[in-house]
C-alpha positions in Angstrom: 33.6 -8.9 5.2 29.9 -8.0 3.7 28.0 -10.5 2.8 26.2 -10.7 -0.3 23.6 -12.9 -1.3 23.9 -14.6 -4.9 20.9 -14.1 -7.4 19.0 -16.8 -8.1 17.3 -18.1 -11.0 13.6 -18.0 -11.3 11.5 -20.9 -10.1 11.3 -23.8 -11.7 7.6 -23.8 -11.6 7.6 -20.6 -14.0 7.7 -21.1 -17.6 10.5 -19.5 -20.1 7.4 -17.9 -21.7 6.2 -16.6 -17.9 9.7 -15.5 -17.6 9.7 -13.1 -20.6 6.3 -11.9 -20.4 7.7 -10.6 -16.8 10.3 -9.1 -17.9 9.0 -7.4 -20.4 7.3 -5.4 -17.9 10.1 -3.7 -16.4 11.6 -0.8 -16.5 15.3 -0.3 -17.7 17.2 0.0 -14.4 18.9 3.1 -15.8 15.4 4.5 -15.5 13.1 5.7 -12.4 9.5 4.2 -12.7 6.4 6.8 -12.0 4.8 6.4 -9.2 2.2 9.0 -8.8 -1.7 9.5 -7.6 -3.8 7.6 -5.2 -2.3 4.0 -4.6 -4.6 2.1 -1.9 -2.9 0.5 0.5 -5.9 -2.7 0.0 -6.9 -4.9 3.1 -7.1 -8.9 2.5 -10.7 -9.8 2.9 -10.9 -12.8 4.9 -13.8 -15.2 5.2 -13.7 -18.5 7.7 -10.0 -17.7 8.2 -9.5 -17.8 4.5 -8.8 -14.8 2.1 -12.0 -14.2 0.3 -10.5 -13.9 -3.6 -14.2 -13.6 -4.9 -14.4 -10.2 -1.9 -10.8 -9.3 -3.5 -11.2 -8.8 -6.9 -14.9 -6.9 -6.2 -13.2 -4.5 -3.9 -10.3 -4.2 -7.0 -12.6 -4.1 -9.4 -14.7 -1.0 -7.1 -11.4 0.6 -6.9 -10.8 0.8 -10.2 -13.8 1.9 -11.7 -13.0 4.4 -8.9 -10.0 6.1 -10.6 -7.6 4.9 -8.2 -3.7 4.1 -9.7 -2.9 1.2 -8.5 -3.4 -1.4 -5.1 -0.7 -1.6 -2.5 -1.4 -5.3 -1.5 -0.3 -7.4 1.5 1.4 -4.0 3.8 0.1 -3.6 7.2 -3.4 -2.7 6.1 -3.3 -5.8 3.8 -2.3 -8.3 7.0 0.6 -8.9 5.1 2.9 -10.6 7.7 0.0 -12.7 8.5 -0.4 -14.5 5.0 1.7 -17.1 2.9 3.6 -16.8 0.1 0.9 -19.1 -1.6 -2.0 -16.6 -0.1 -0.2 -13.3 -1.8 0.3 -15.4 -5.3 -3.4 -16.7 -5.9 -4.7 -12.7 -4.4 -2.7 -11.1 -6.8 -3.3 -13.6 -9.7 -7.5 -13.6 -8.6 -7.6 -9.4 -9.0 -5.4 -9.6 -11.9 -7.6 -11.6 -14.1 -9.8 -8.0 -14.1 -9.8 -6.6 -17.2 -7.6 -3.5 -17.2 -6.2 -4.3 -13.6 -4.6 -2.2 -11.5 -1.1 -2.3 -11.0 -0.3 -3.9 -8.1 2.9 -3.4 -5.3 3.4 -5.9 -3.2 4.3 -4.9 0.7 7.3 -7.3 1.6 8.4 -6.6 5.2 10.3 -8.6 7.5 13.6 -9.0 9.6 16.0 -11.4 7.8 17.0 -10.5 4.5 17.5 -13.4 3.3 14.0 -14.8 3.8 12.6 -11.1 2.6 14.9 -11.7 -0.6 13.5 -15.3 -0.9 9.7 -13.8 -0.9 10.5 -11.2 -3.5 12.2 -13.8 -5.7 8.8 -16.2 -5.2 6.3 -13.2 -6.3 8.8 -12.0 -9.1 7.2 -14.4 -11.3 3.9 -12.1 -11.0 3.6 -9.3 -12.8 4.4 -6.4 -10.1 4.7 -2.7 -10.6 6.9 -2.8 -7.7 7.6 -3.8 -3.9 6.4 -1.6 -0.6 9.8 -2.0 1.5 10.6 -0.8 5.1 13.7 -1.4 6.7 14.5 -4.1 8.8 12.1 -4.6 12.1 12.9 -4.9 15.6 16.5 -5.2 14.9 17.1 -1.2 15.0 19.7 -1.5 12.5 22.5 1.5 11.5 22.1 3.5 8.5 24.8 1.2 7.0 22.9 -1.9 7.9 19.7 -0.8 6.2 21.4 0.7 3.0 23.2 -3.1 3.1 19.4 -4.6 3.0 18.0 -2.4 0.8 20.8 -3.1 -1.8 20.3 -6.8 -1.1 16.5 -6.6 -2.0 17.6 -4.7 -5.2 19.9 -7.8 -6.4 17.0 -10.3 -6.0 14.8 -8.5 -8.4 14.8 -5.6 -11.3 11.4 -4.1 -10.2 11.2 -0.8 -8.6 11.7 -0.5 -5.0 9.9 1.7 -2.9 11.5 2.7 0.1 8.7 2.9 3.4 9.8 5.2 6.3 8.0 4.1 8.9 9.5 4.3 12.4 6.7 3.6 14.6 6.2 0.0 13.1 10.2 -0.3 12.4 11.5 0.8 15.5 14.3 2.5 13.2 13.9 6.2 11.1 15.4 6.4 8.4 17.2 9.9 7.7 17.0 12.4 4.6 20.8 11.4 4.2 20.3 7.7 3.7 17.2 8.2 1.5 19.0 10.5 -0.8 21.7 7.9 -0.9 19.5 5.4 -1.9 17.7 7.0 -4.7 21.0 7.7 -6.4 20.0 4.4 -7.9 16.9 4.4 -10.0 16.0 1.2 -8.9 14.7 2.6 -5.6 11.9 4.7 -6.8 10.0 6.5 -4.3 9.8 6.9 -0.7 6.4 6.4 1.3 6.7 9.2 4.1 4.4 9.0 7.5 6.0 11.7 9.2 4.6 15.5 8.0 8.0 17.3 8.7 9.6 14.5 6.8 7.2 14.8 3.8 7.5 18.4 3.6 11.4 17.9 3.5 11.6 15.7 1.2 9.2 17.4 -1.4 11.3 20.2 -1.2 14.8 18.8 -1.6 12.9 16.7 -4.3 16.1 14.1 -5.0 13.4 11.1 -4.5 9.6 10.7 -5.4 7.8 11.0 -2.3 4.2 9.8 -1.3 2.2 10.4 1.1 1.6 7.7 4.0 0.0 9.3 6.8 -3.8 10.0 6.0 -4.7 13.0 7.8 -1.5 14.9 6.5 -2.6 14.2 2.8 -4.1 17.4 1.9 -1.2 19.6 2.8 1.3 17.2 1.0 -0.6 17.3 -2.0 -0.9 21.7 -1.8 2.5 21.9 -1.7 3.7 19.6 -5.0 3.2 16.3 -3.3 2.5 13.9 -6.3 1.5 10.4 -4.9 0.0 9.2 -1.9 -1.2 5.7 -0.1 -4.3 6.8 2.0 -6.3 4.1 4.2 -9.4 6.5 4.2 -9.9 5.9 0.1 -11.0 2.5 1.0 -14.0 4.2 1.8 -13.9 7.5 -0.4 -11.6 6.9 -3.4 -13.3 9.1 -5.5 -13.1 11.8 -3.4 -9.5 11.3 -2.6 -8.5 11.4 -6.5 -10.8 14.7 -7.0 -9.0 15.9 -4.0 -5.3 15.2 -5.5 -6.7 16.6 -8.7 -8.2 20.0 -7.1 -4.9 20.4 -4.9 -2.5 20.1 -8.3 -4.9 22.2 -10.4 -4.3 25.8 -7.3 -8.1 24.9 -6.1 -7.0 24.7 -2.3 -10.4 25.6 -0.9 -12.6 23.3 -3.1 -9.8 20.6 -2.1 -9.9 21.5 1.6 -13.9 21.7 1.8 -13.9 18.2 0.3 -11.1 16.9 2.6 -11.7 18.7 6.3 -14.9 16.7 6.4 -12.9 13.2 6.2 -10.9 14.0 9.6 -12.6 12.9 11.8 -13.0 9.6 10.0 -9.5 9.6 9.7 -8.8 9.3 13.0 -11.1 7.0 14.4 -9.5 4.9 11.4 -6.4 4.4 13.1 -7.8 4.5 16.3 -7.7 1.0 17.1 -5.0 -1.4 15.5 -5.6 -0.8 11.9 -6.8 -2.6 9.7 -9.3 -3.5 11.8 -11.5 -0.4 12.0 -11.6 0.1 8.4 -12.6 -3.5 8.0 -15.3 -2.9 10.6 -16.5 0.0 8.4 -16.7 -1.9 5.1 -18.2 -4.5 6.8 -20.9 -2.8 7.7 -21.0 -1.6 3.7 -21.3 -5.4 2.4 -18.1 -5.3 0.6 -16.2 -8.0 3.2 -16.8 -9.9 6.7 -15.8 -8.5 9.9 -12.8 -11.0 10.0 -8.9 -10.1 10.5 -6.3 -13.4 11.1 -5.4 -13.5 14.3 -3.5 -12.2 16.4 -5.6 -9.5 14.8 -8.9 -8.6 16.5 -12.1 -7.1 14.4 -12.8 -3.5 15.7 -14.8 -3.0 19.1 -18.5 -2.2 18.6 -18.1 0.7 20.2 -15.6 2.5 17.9 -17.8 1.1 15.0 -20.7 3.6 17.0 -18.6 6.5 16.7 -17.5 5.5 13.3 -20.6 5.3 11.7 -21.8 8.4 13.4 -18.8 10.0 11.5 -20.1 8.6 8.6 -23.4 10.0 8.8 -21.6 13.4 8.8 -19.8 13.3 5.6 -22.0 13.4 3.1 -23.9 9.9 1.8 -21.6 7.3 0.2 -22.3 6.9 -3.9 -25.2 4.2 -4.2 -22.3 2.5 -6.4 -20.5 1.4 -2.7 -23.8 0.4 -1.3 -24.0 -3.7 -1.3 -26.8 -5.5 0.2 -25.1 -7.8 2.7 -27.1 -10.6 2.3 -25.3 -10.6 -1.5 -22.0 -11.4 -0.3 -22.7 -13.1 2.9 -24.5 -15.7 1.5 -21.6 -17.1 -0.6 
């Protein structure tokens, strides 16, 4: 017999007042939210093997000014396997005191269901645009077994769901079949793609939203009607990244390919090492954030930050607005 898990009340700890100022912020189930443009898949800033909140909401606050959509918070790039539930509630409460925040999705990854419907139902209380979701890890399960999970996620919350089709951190691909299954339900609103063939596919069927998670594949994904994407490179050049999206949408394909070839190299010394730690390394060595991941994580090896900041010096000069004297936030 399937099991399904019973919904649960919120927590006790949240007001009815919290409660309805959440749920005001949903979207009807019968409808699909938006998500579209440059969502940045954020790192957690840590300092003395804590997460630096003050680092945080500077970086959001960057970000935003930026003209980036909204922060993917607490995926792979944001550690997010690596922090407690009590870490992910005061970050996303910290940024969100910005005025005009950024939506935020949370990244909410694990193996047992039930502890990943737990999670959700502990960070419903925040006001999310949404949770980051890959299948189950490790376990390899069917297509049945992860269409099982996924509808067990959707009965712990009423935010959007975005599928993440990620095999190389999974173990397990999920196919064009079970996506399109999935998104006969509005509640599963997009899919984040890392495979090219994959995103091409499914931006031509175009039965699910569809954004872009493999960097150096953004480009073509956005010339050929791609609408969203979560790039780890516009940590470093979000601006560039949106004016990219922009040129790509408005038929401008060599403006947007003279501003994007130059980034590829950048690209892939970015995920040369176990990410996030090169791109940690890099802003770093910007002033934004110390050179500190939580273990089992490692910072980047000084001789990938050689080549990365040789890379650097061939794109053109970062915006004086990303230059921070070191000594400003190091001192704290």
């Amino acid at each position: 017999m399937t099991e399904v898990f019973p919904t649960r009340p919120a927590p006790a700890s949240t007001t009815s007042a919290d409660s309805e100022a959440s749920r005001s912020s949903l979207p009807c189930k019968a409808e699909r939210a938006q998500f579209t443009g440059i969502w940045l898949p954020m790192i957690t800033p840590m300092r003395h093997g804590k997460v630096d909140m003050d680092a945080a909401v500077q970086l959001a606050d960057h970000y935003r000014r930026a003209g980036i959509t909204g922060l993917v918070l607490f995926g792979s790039t944001g550690e997010g396997n690596l922090l407690s539930t009590a870490e992910k509630l005061a970050m996303v409460q910290a940024v969100q005191t910005l005025p005009d925040a950024l939506p935020i999705v949370v990244g909410m990854g694990g193996v047992d269901t039930r502890k990943v419907c737990d999670d959700i139902r502990r960070l419903d209380r925040l006001n999310l645009a949404g949770y980051l979701v890959p299948p189950p890890y490790y376990l390899r399960p069917s297509a049945d077994g992860i269409a099982w999970h996924y509808h067990q996620l959707a009965r712990a919350t009423q935010r959007p769901l975005m599928l993440y089709n990620v095999p190389r951190r999974t173990g397990v691909a999920m196919d064009v079949a079970t996506l399109e299954t999935l998104a006969r339900d509005p509640q599963f609103a997009a899919v984040k793609e890392c495979d090219p063939d994959m995103l091409d596919t499914l931006v031509r069927r175009n039965a699910i939203p569809v954004l872009c998670g493999e960097d150096d594949a953004f480009l073509d994904h956005a010339l050929r009607g791609g609408q969203g994407a979560i790039p780890v490179v516009a940590h470093v050049f979000p601006q560039r990244m949106v004016e990219v999206m922009r040129l790509a949408h408005a038929g401008q394909a060599d403006t947007a390919r003279s501003l994007f070839d130059p980034l590829r190299p950048l690209i892939r010394l970015l995920f040369e090492e176990p990410s996030p730690a090169p791109v940690k390394k890099l802003l770093a060595s910007q002033g934004w954030i110390a050179d500190e991941l939580r273990l089992p994580m490692t910072p980047a090896s000084d001789a990938l930050a050689a080549r990365i900041d040789k890379a650097m010096l061939r794109i053109d000069a970062p915006s004086t607005e990303r230059q921070r004297a070191a000594s400003t936030l190091f001192s704290q």
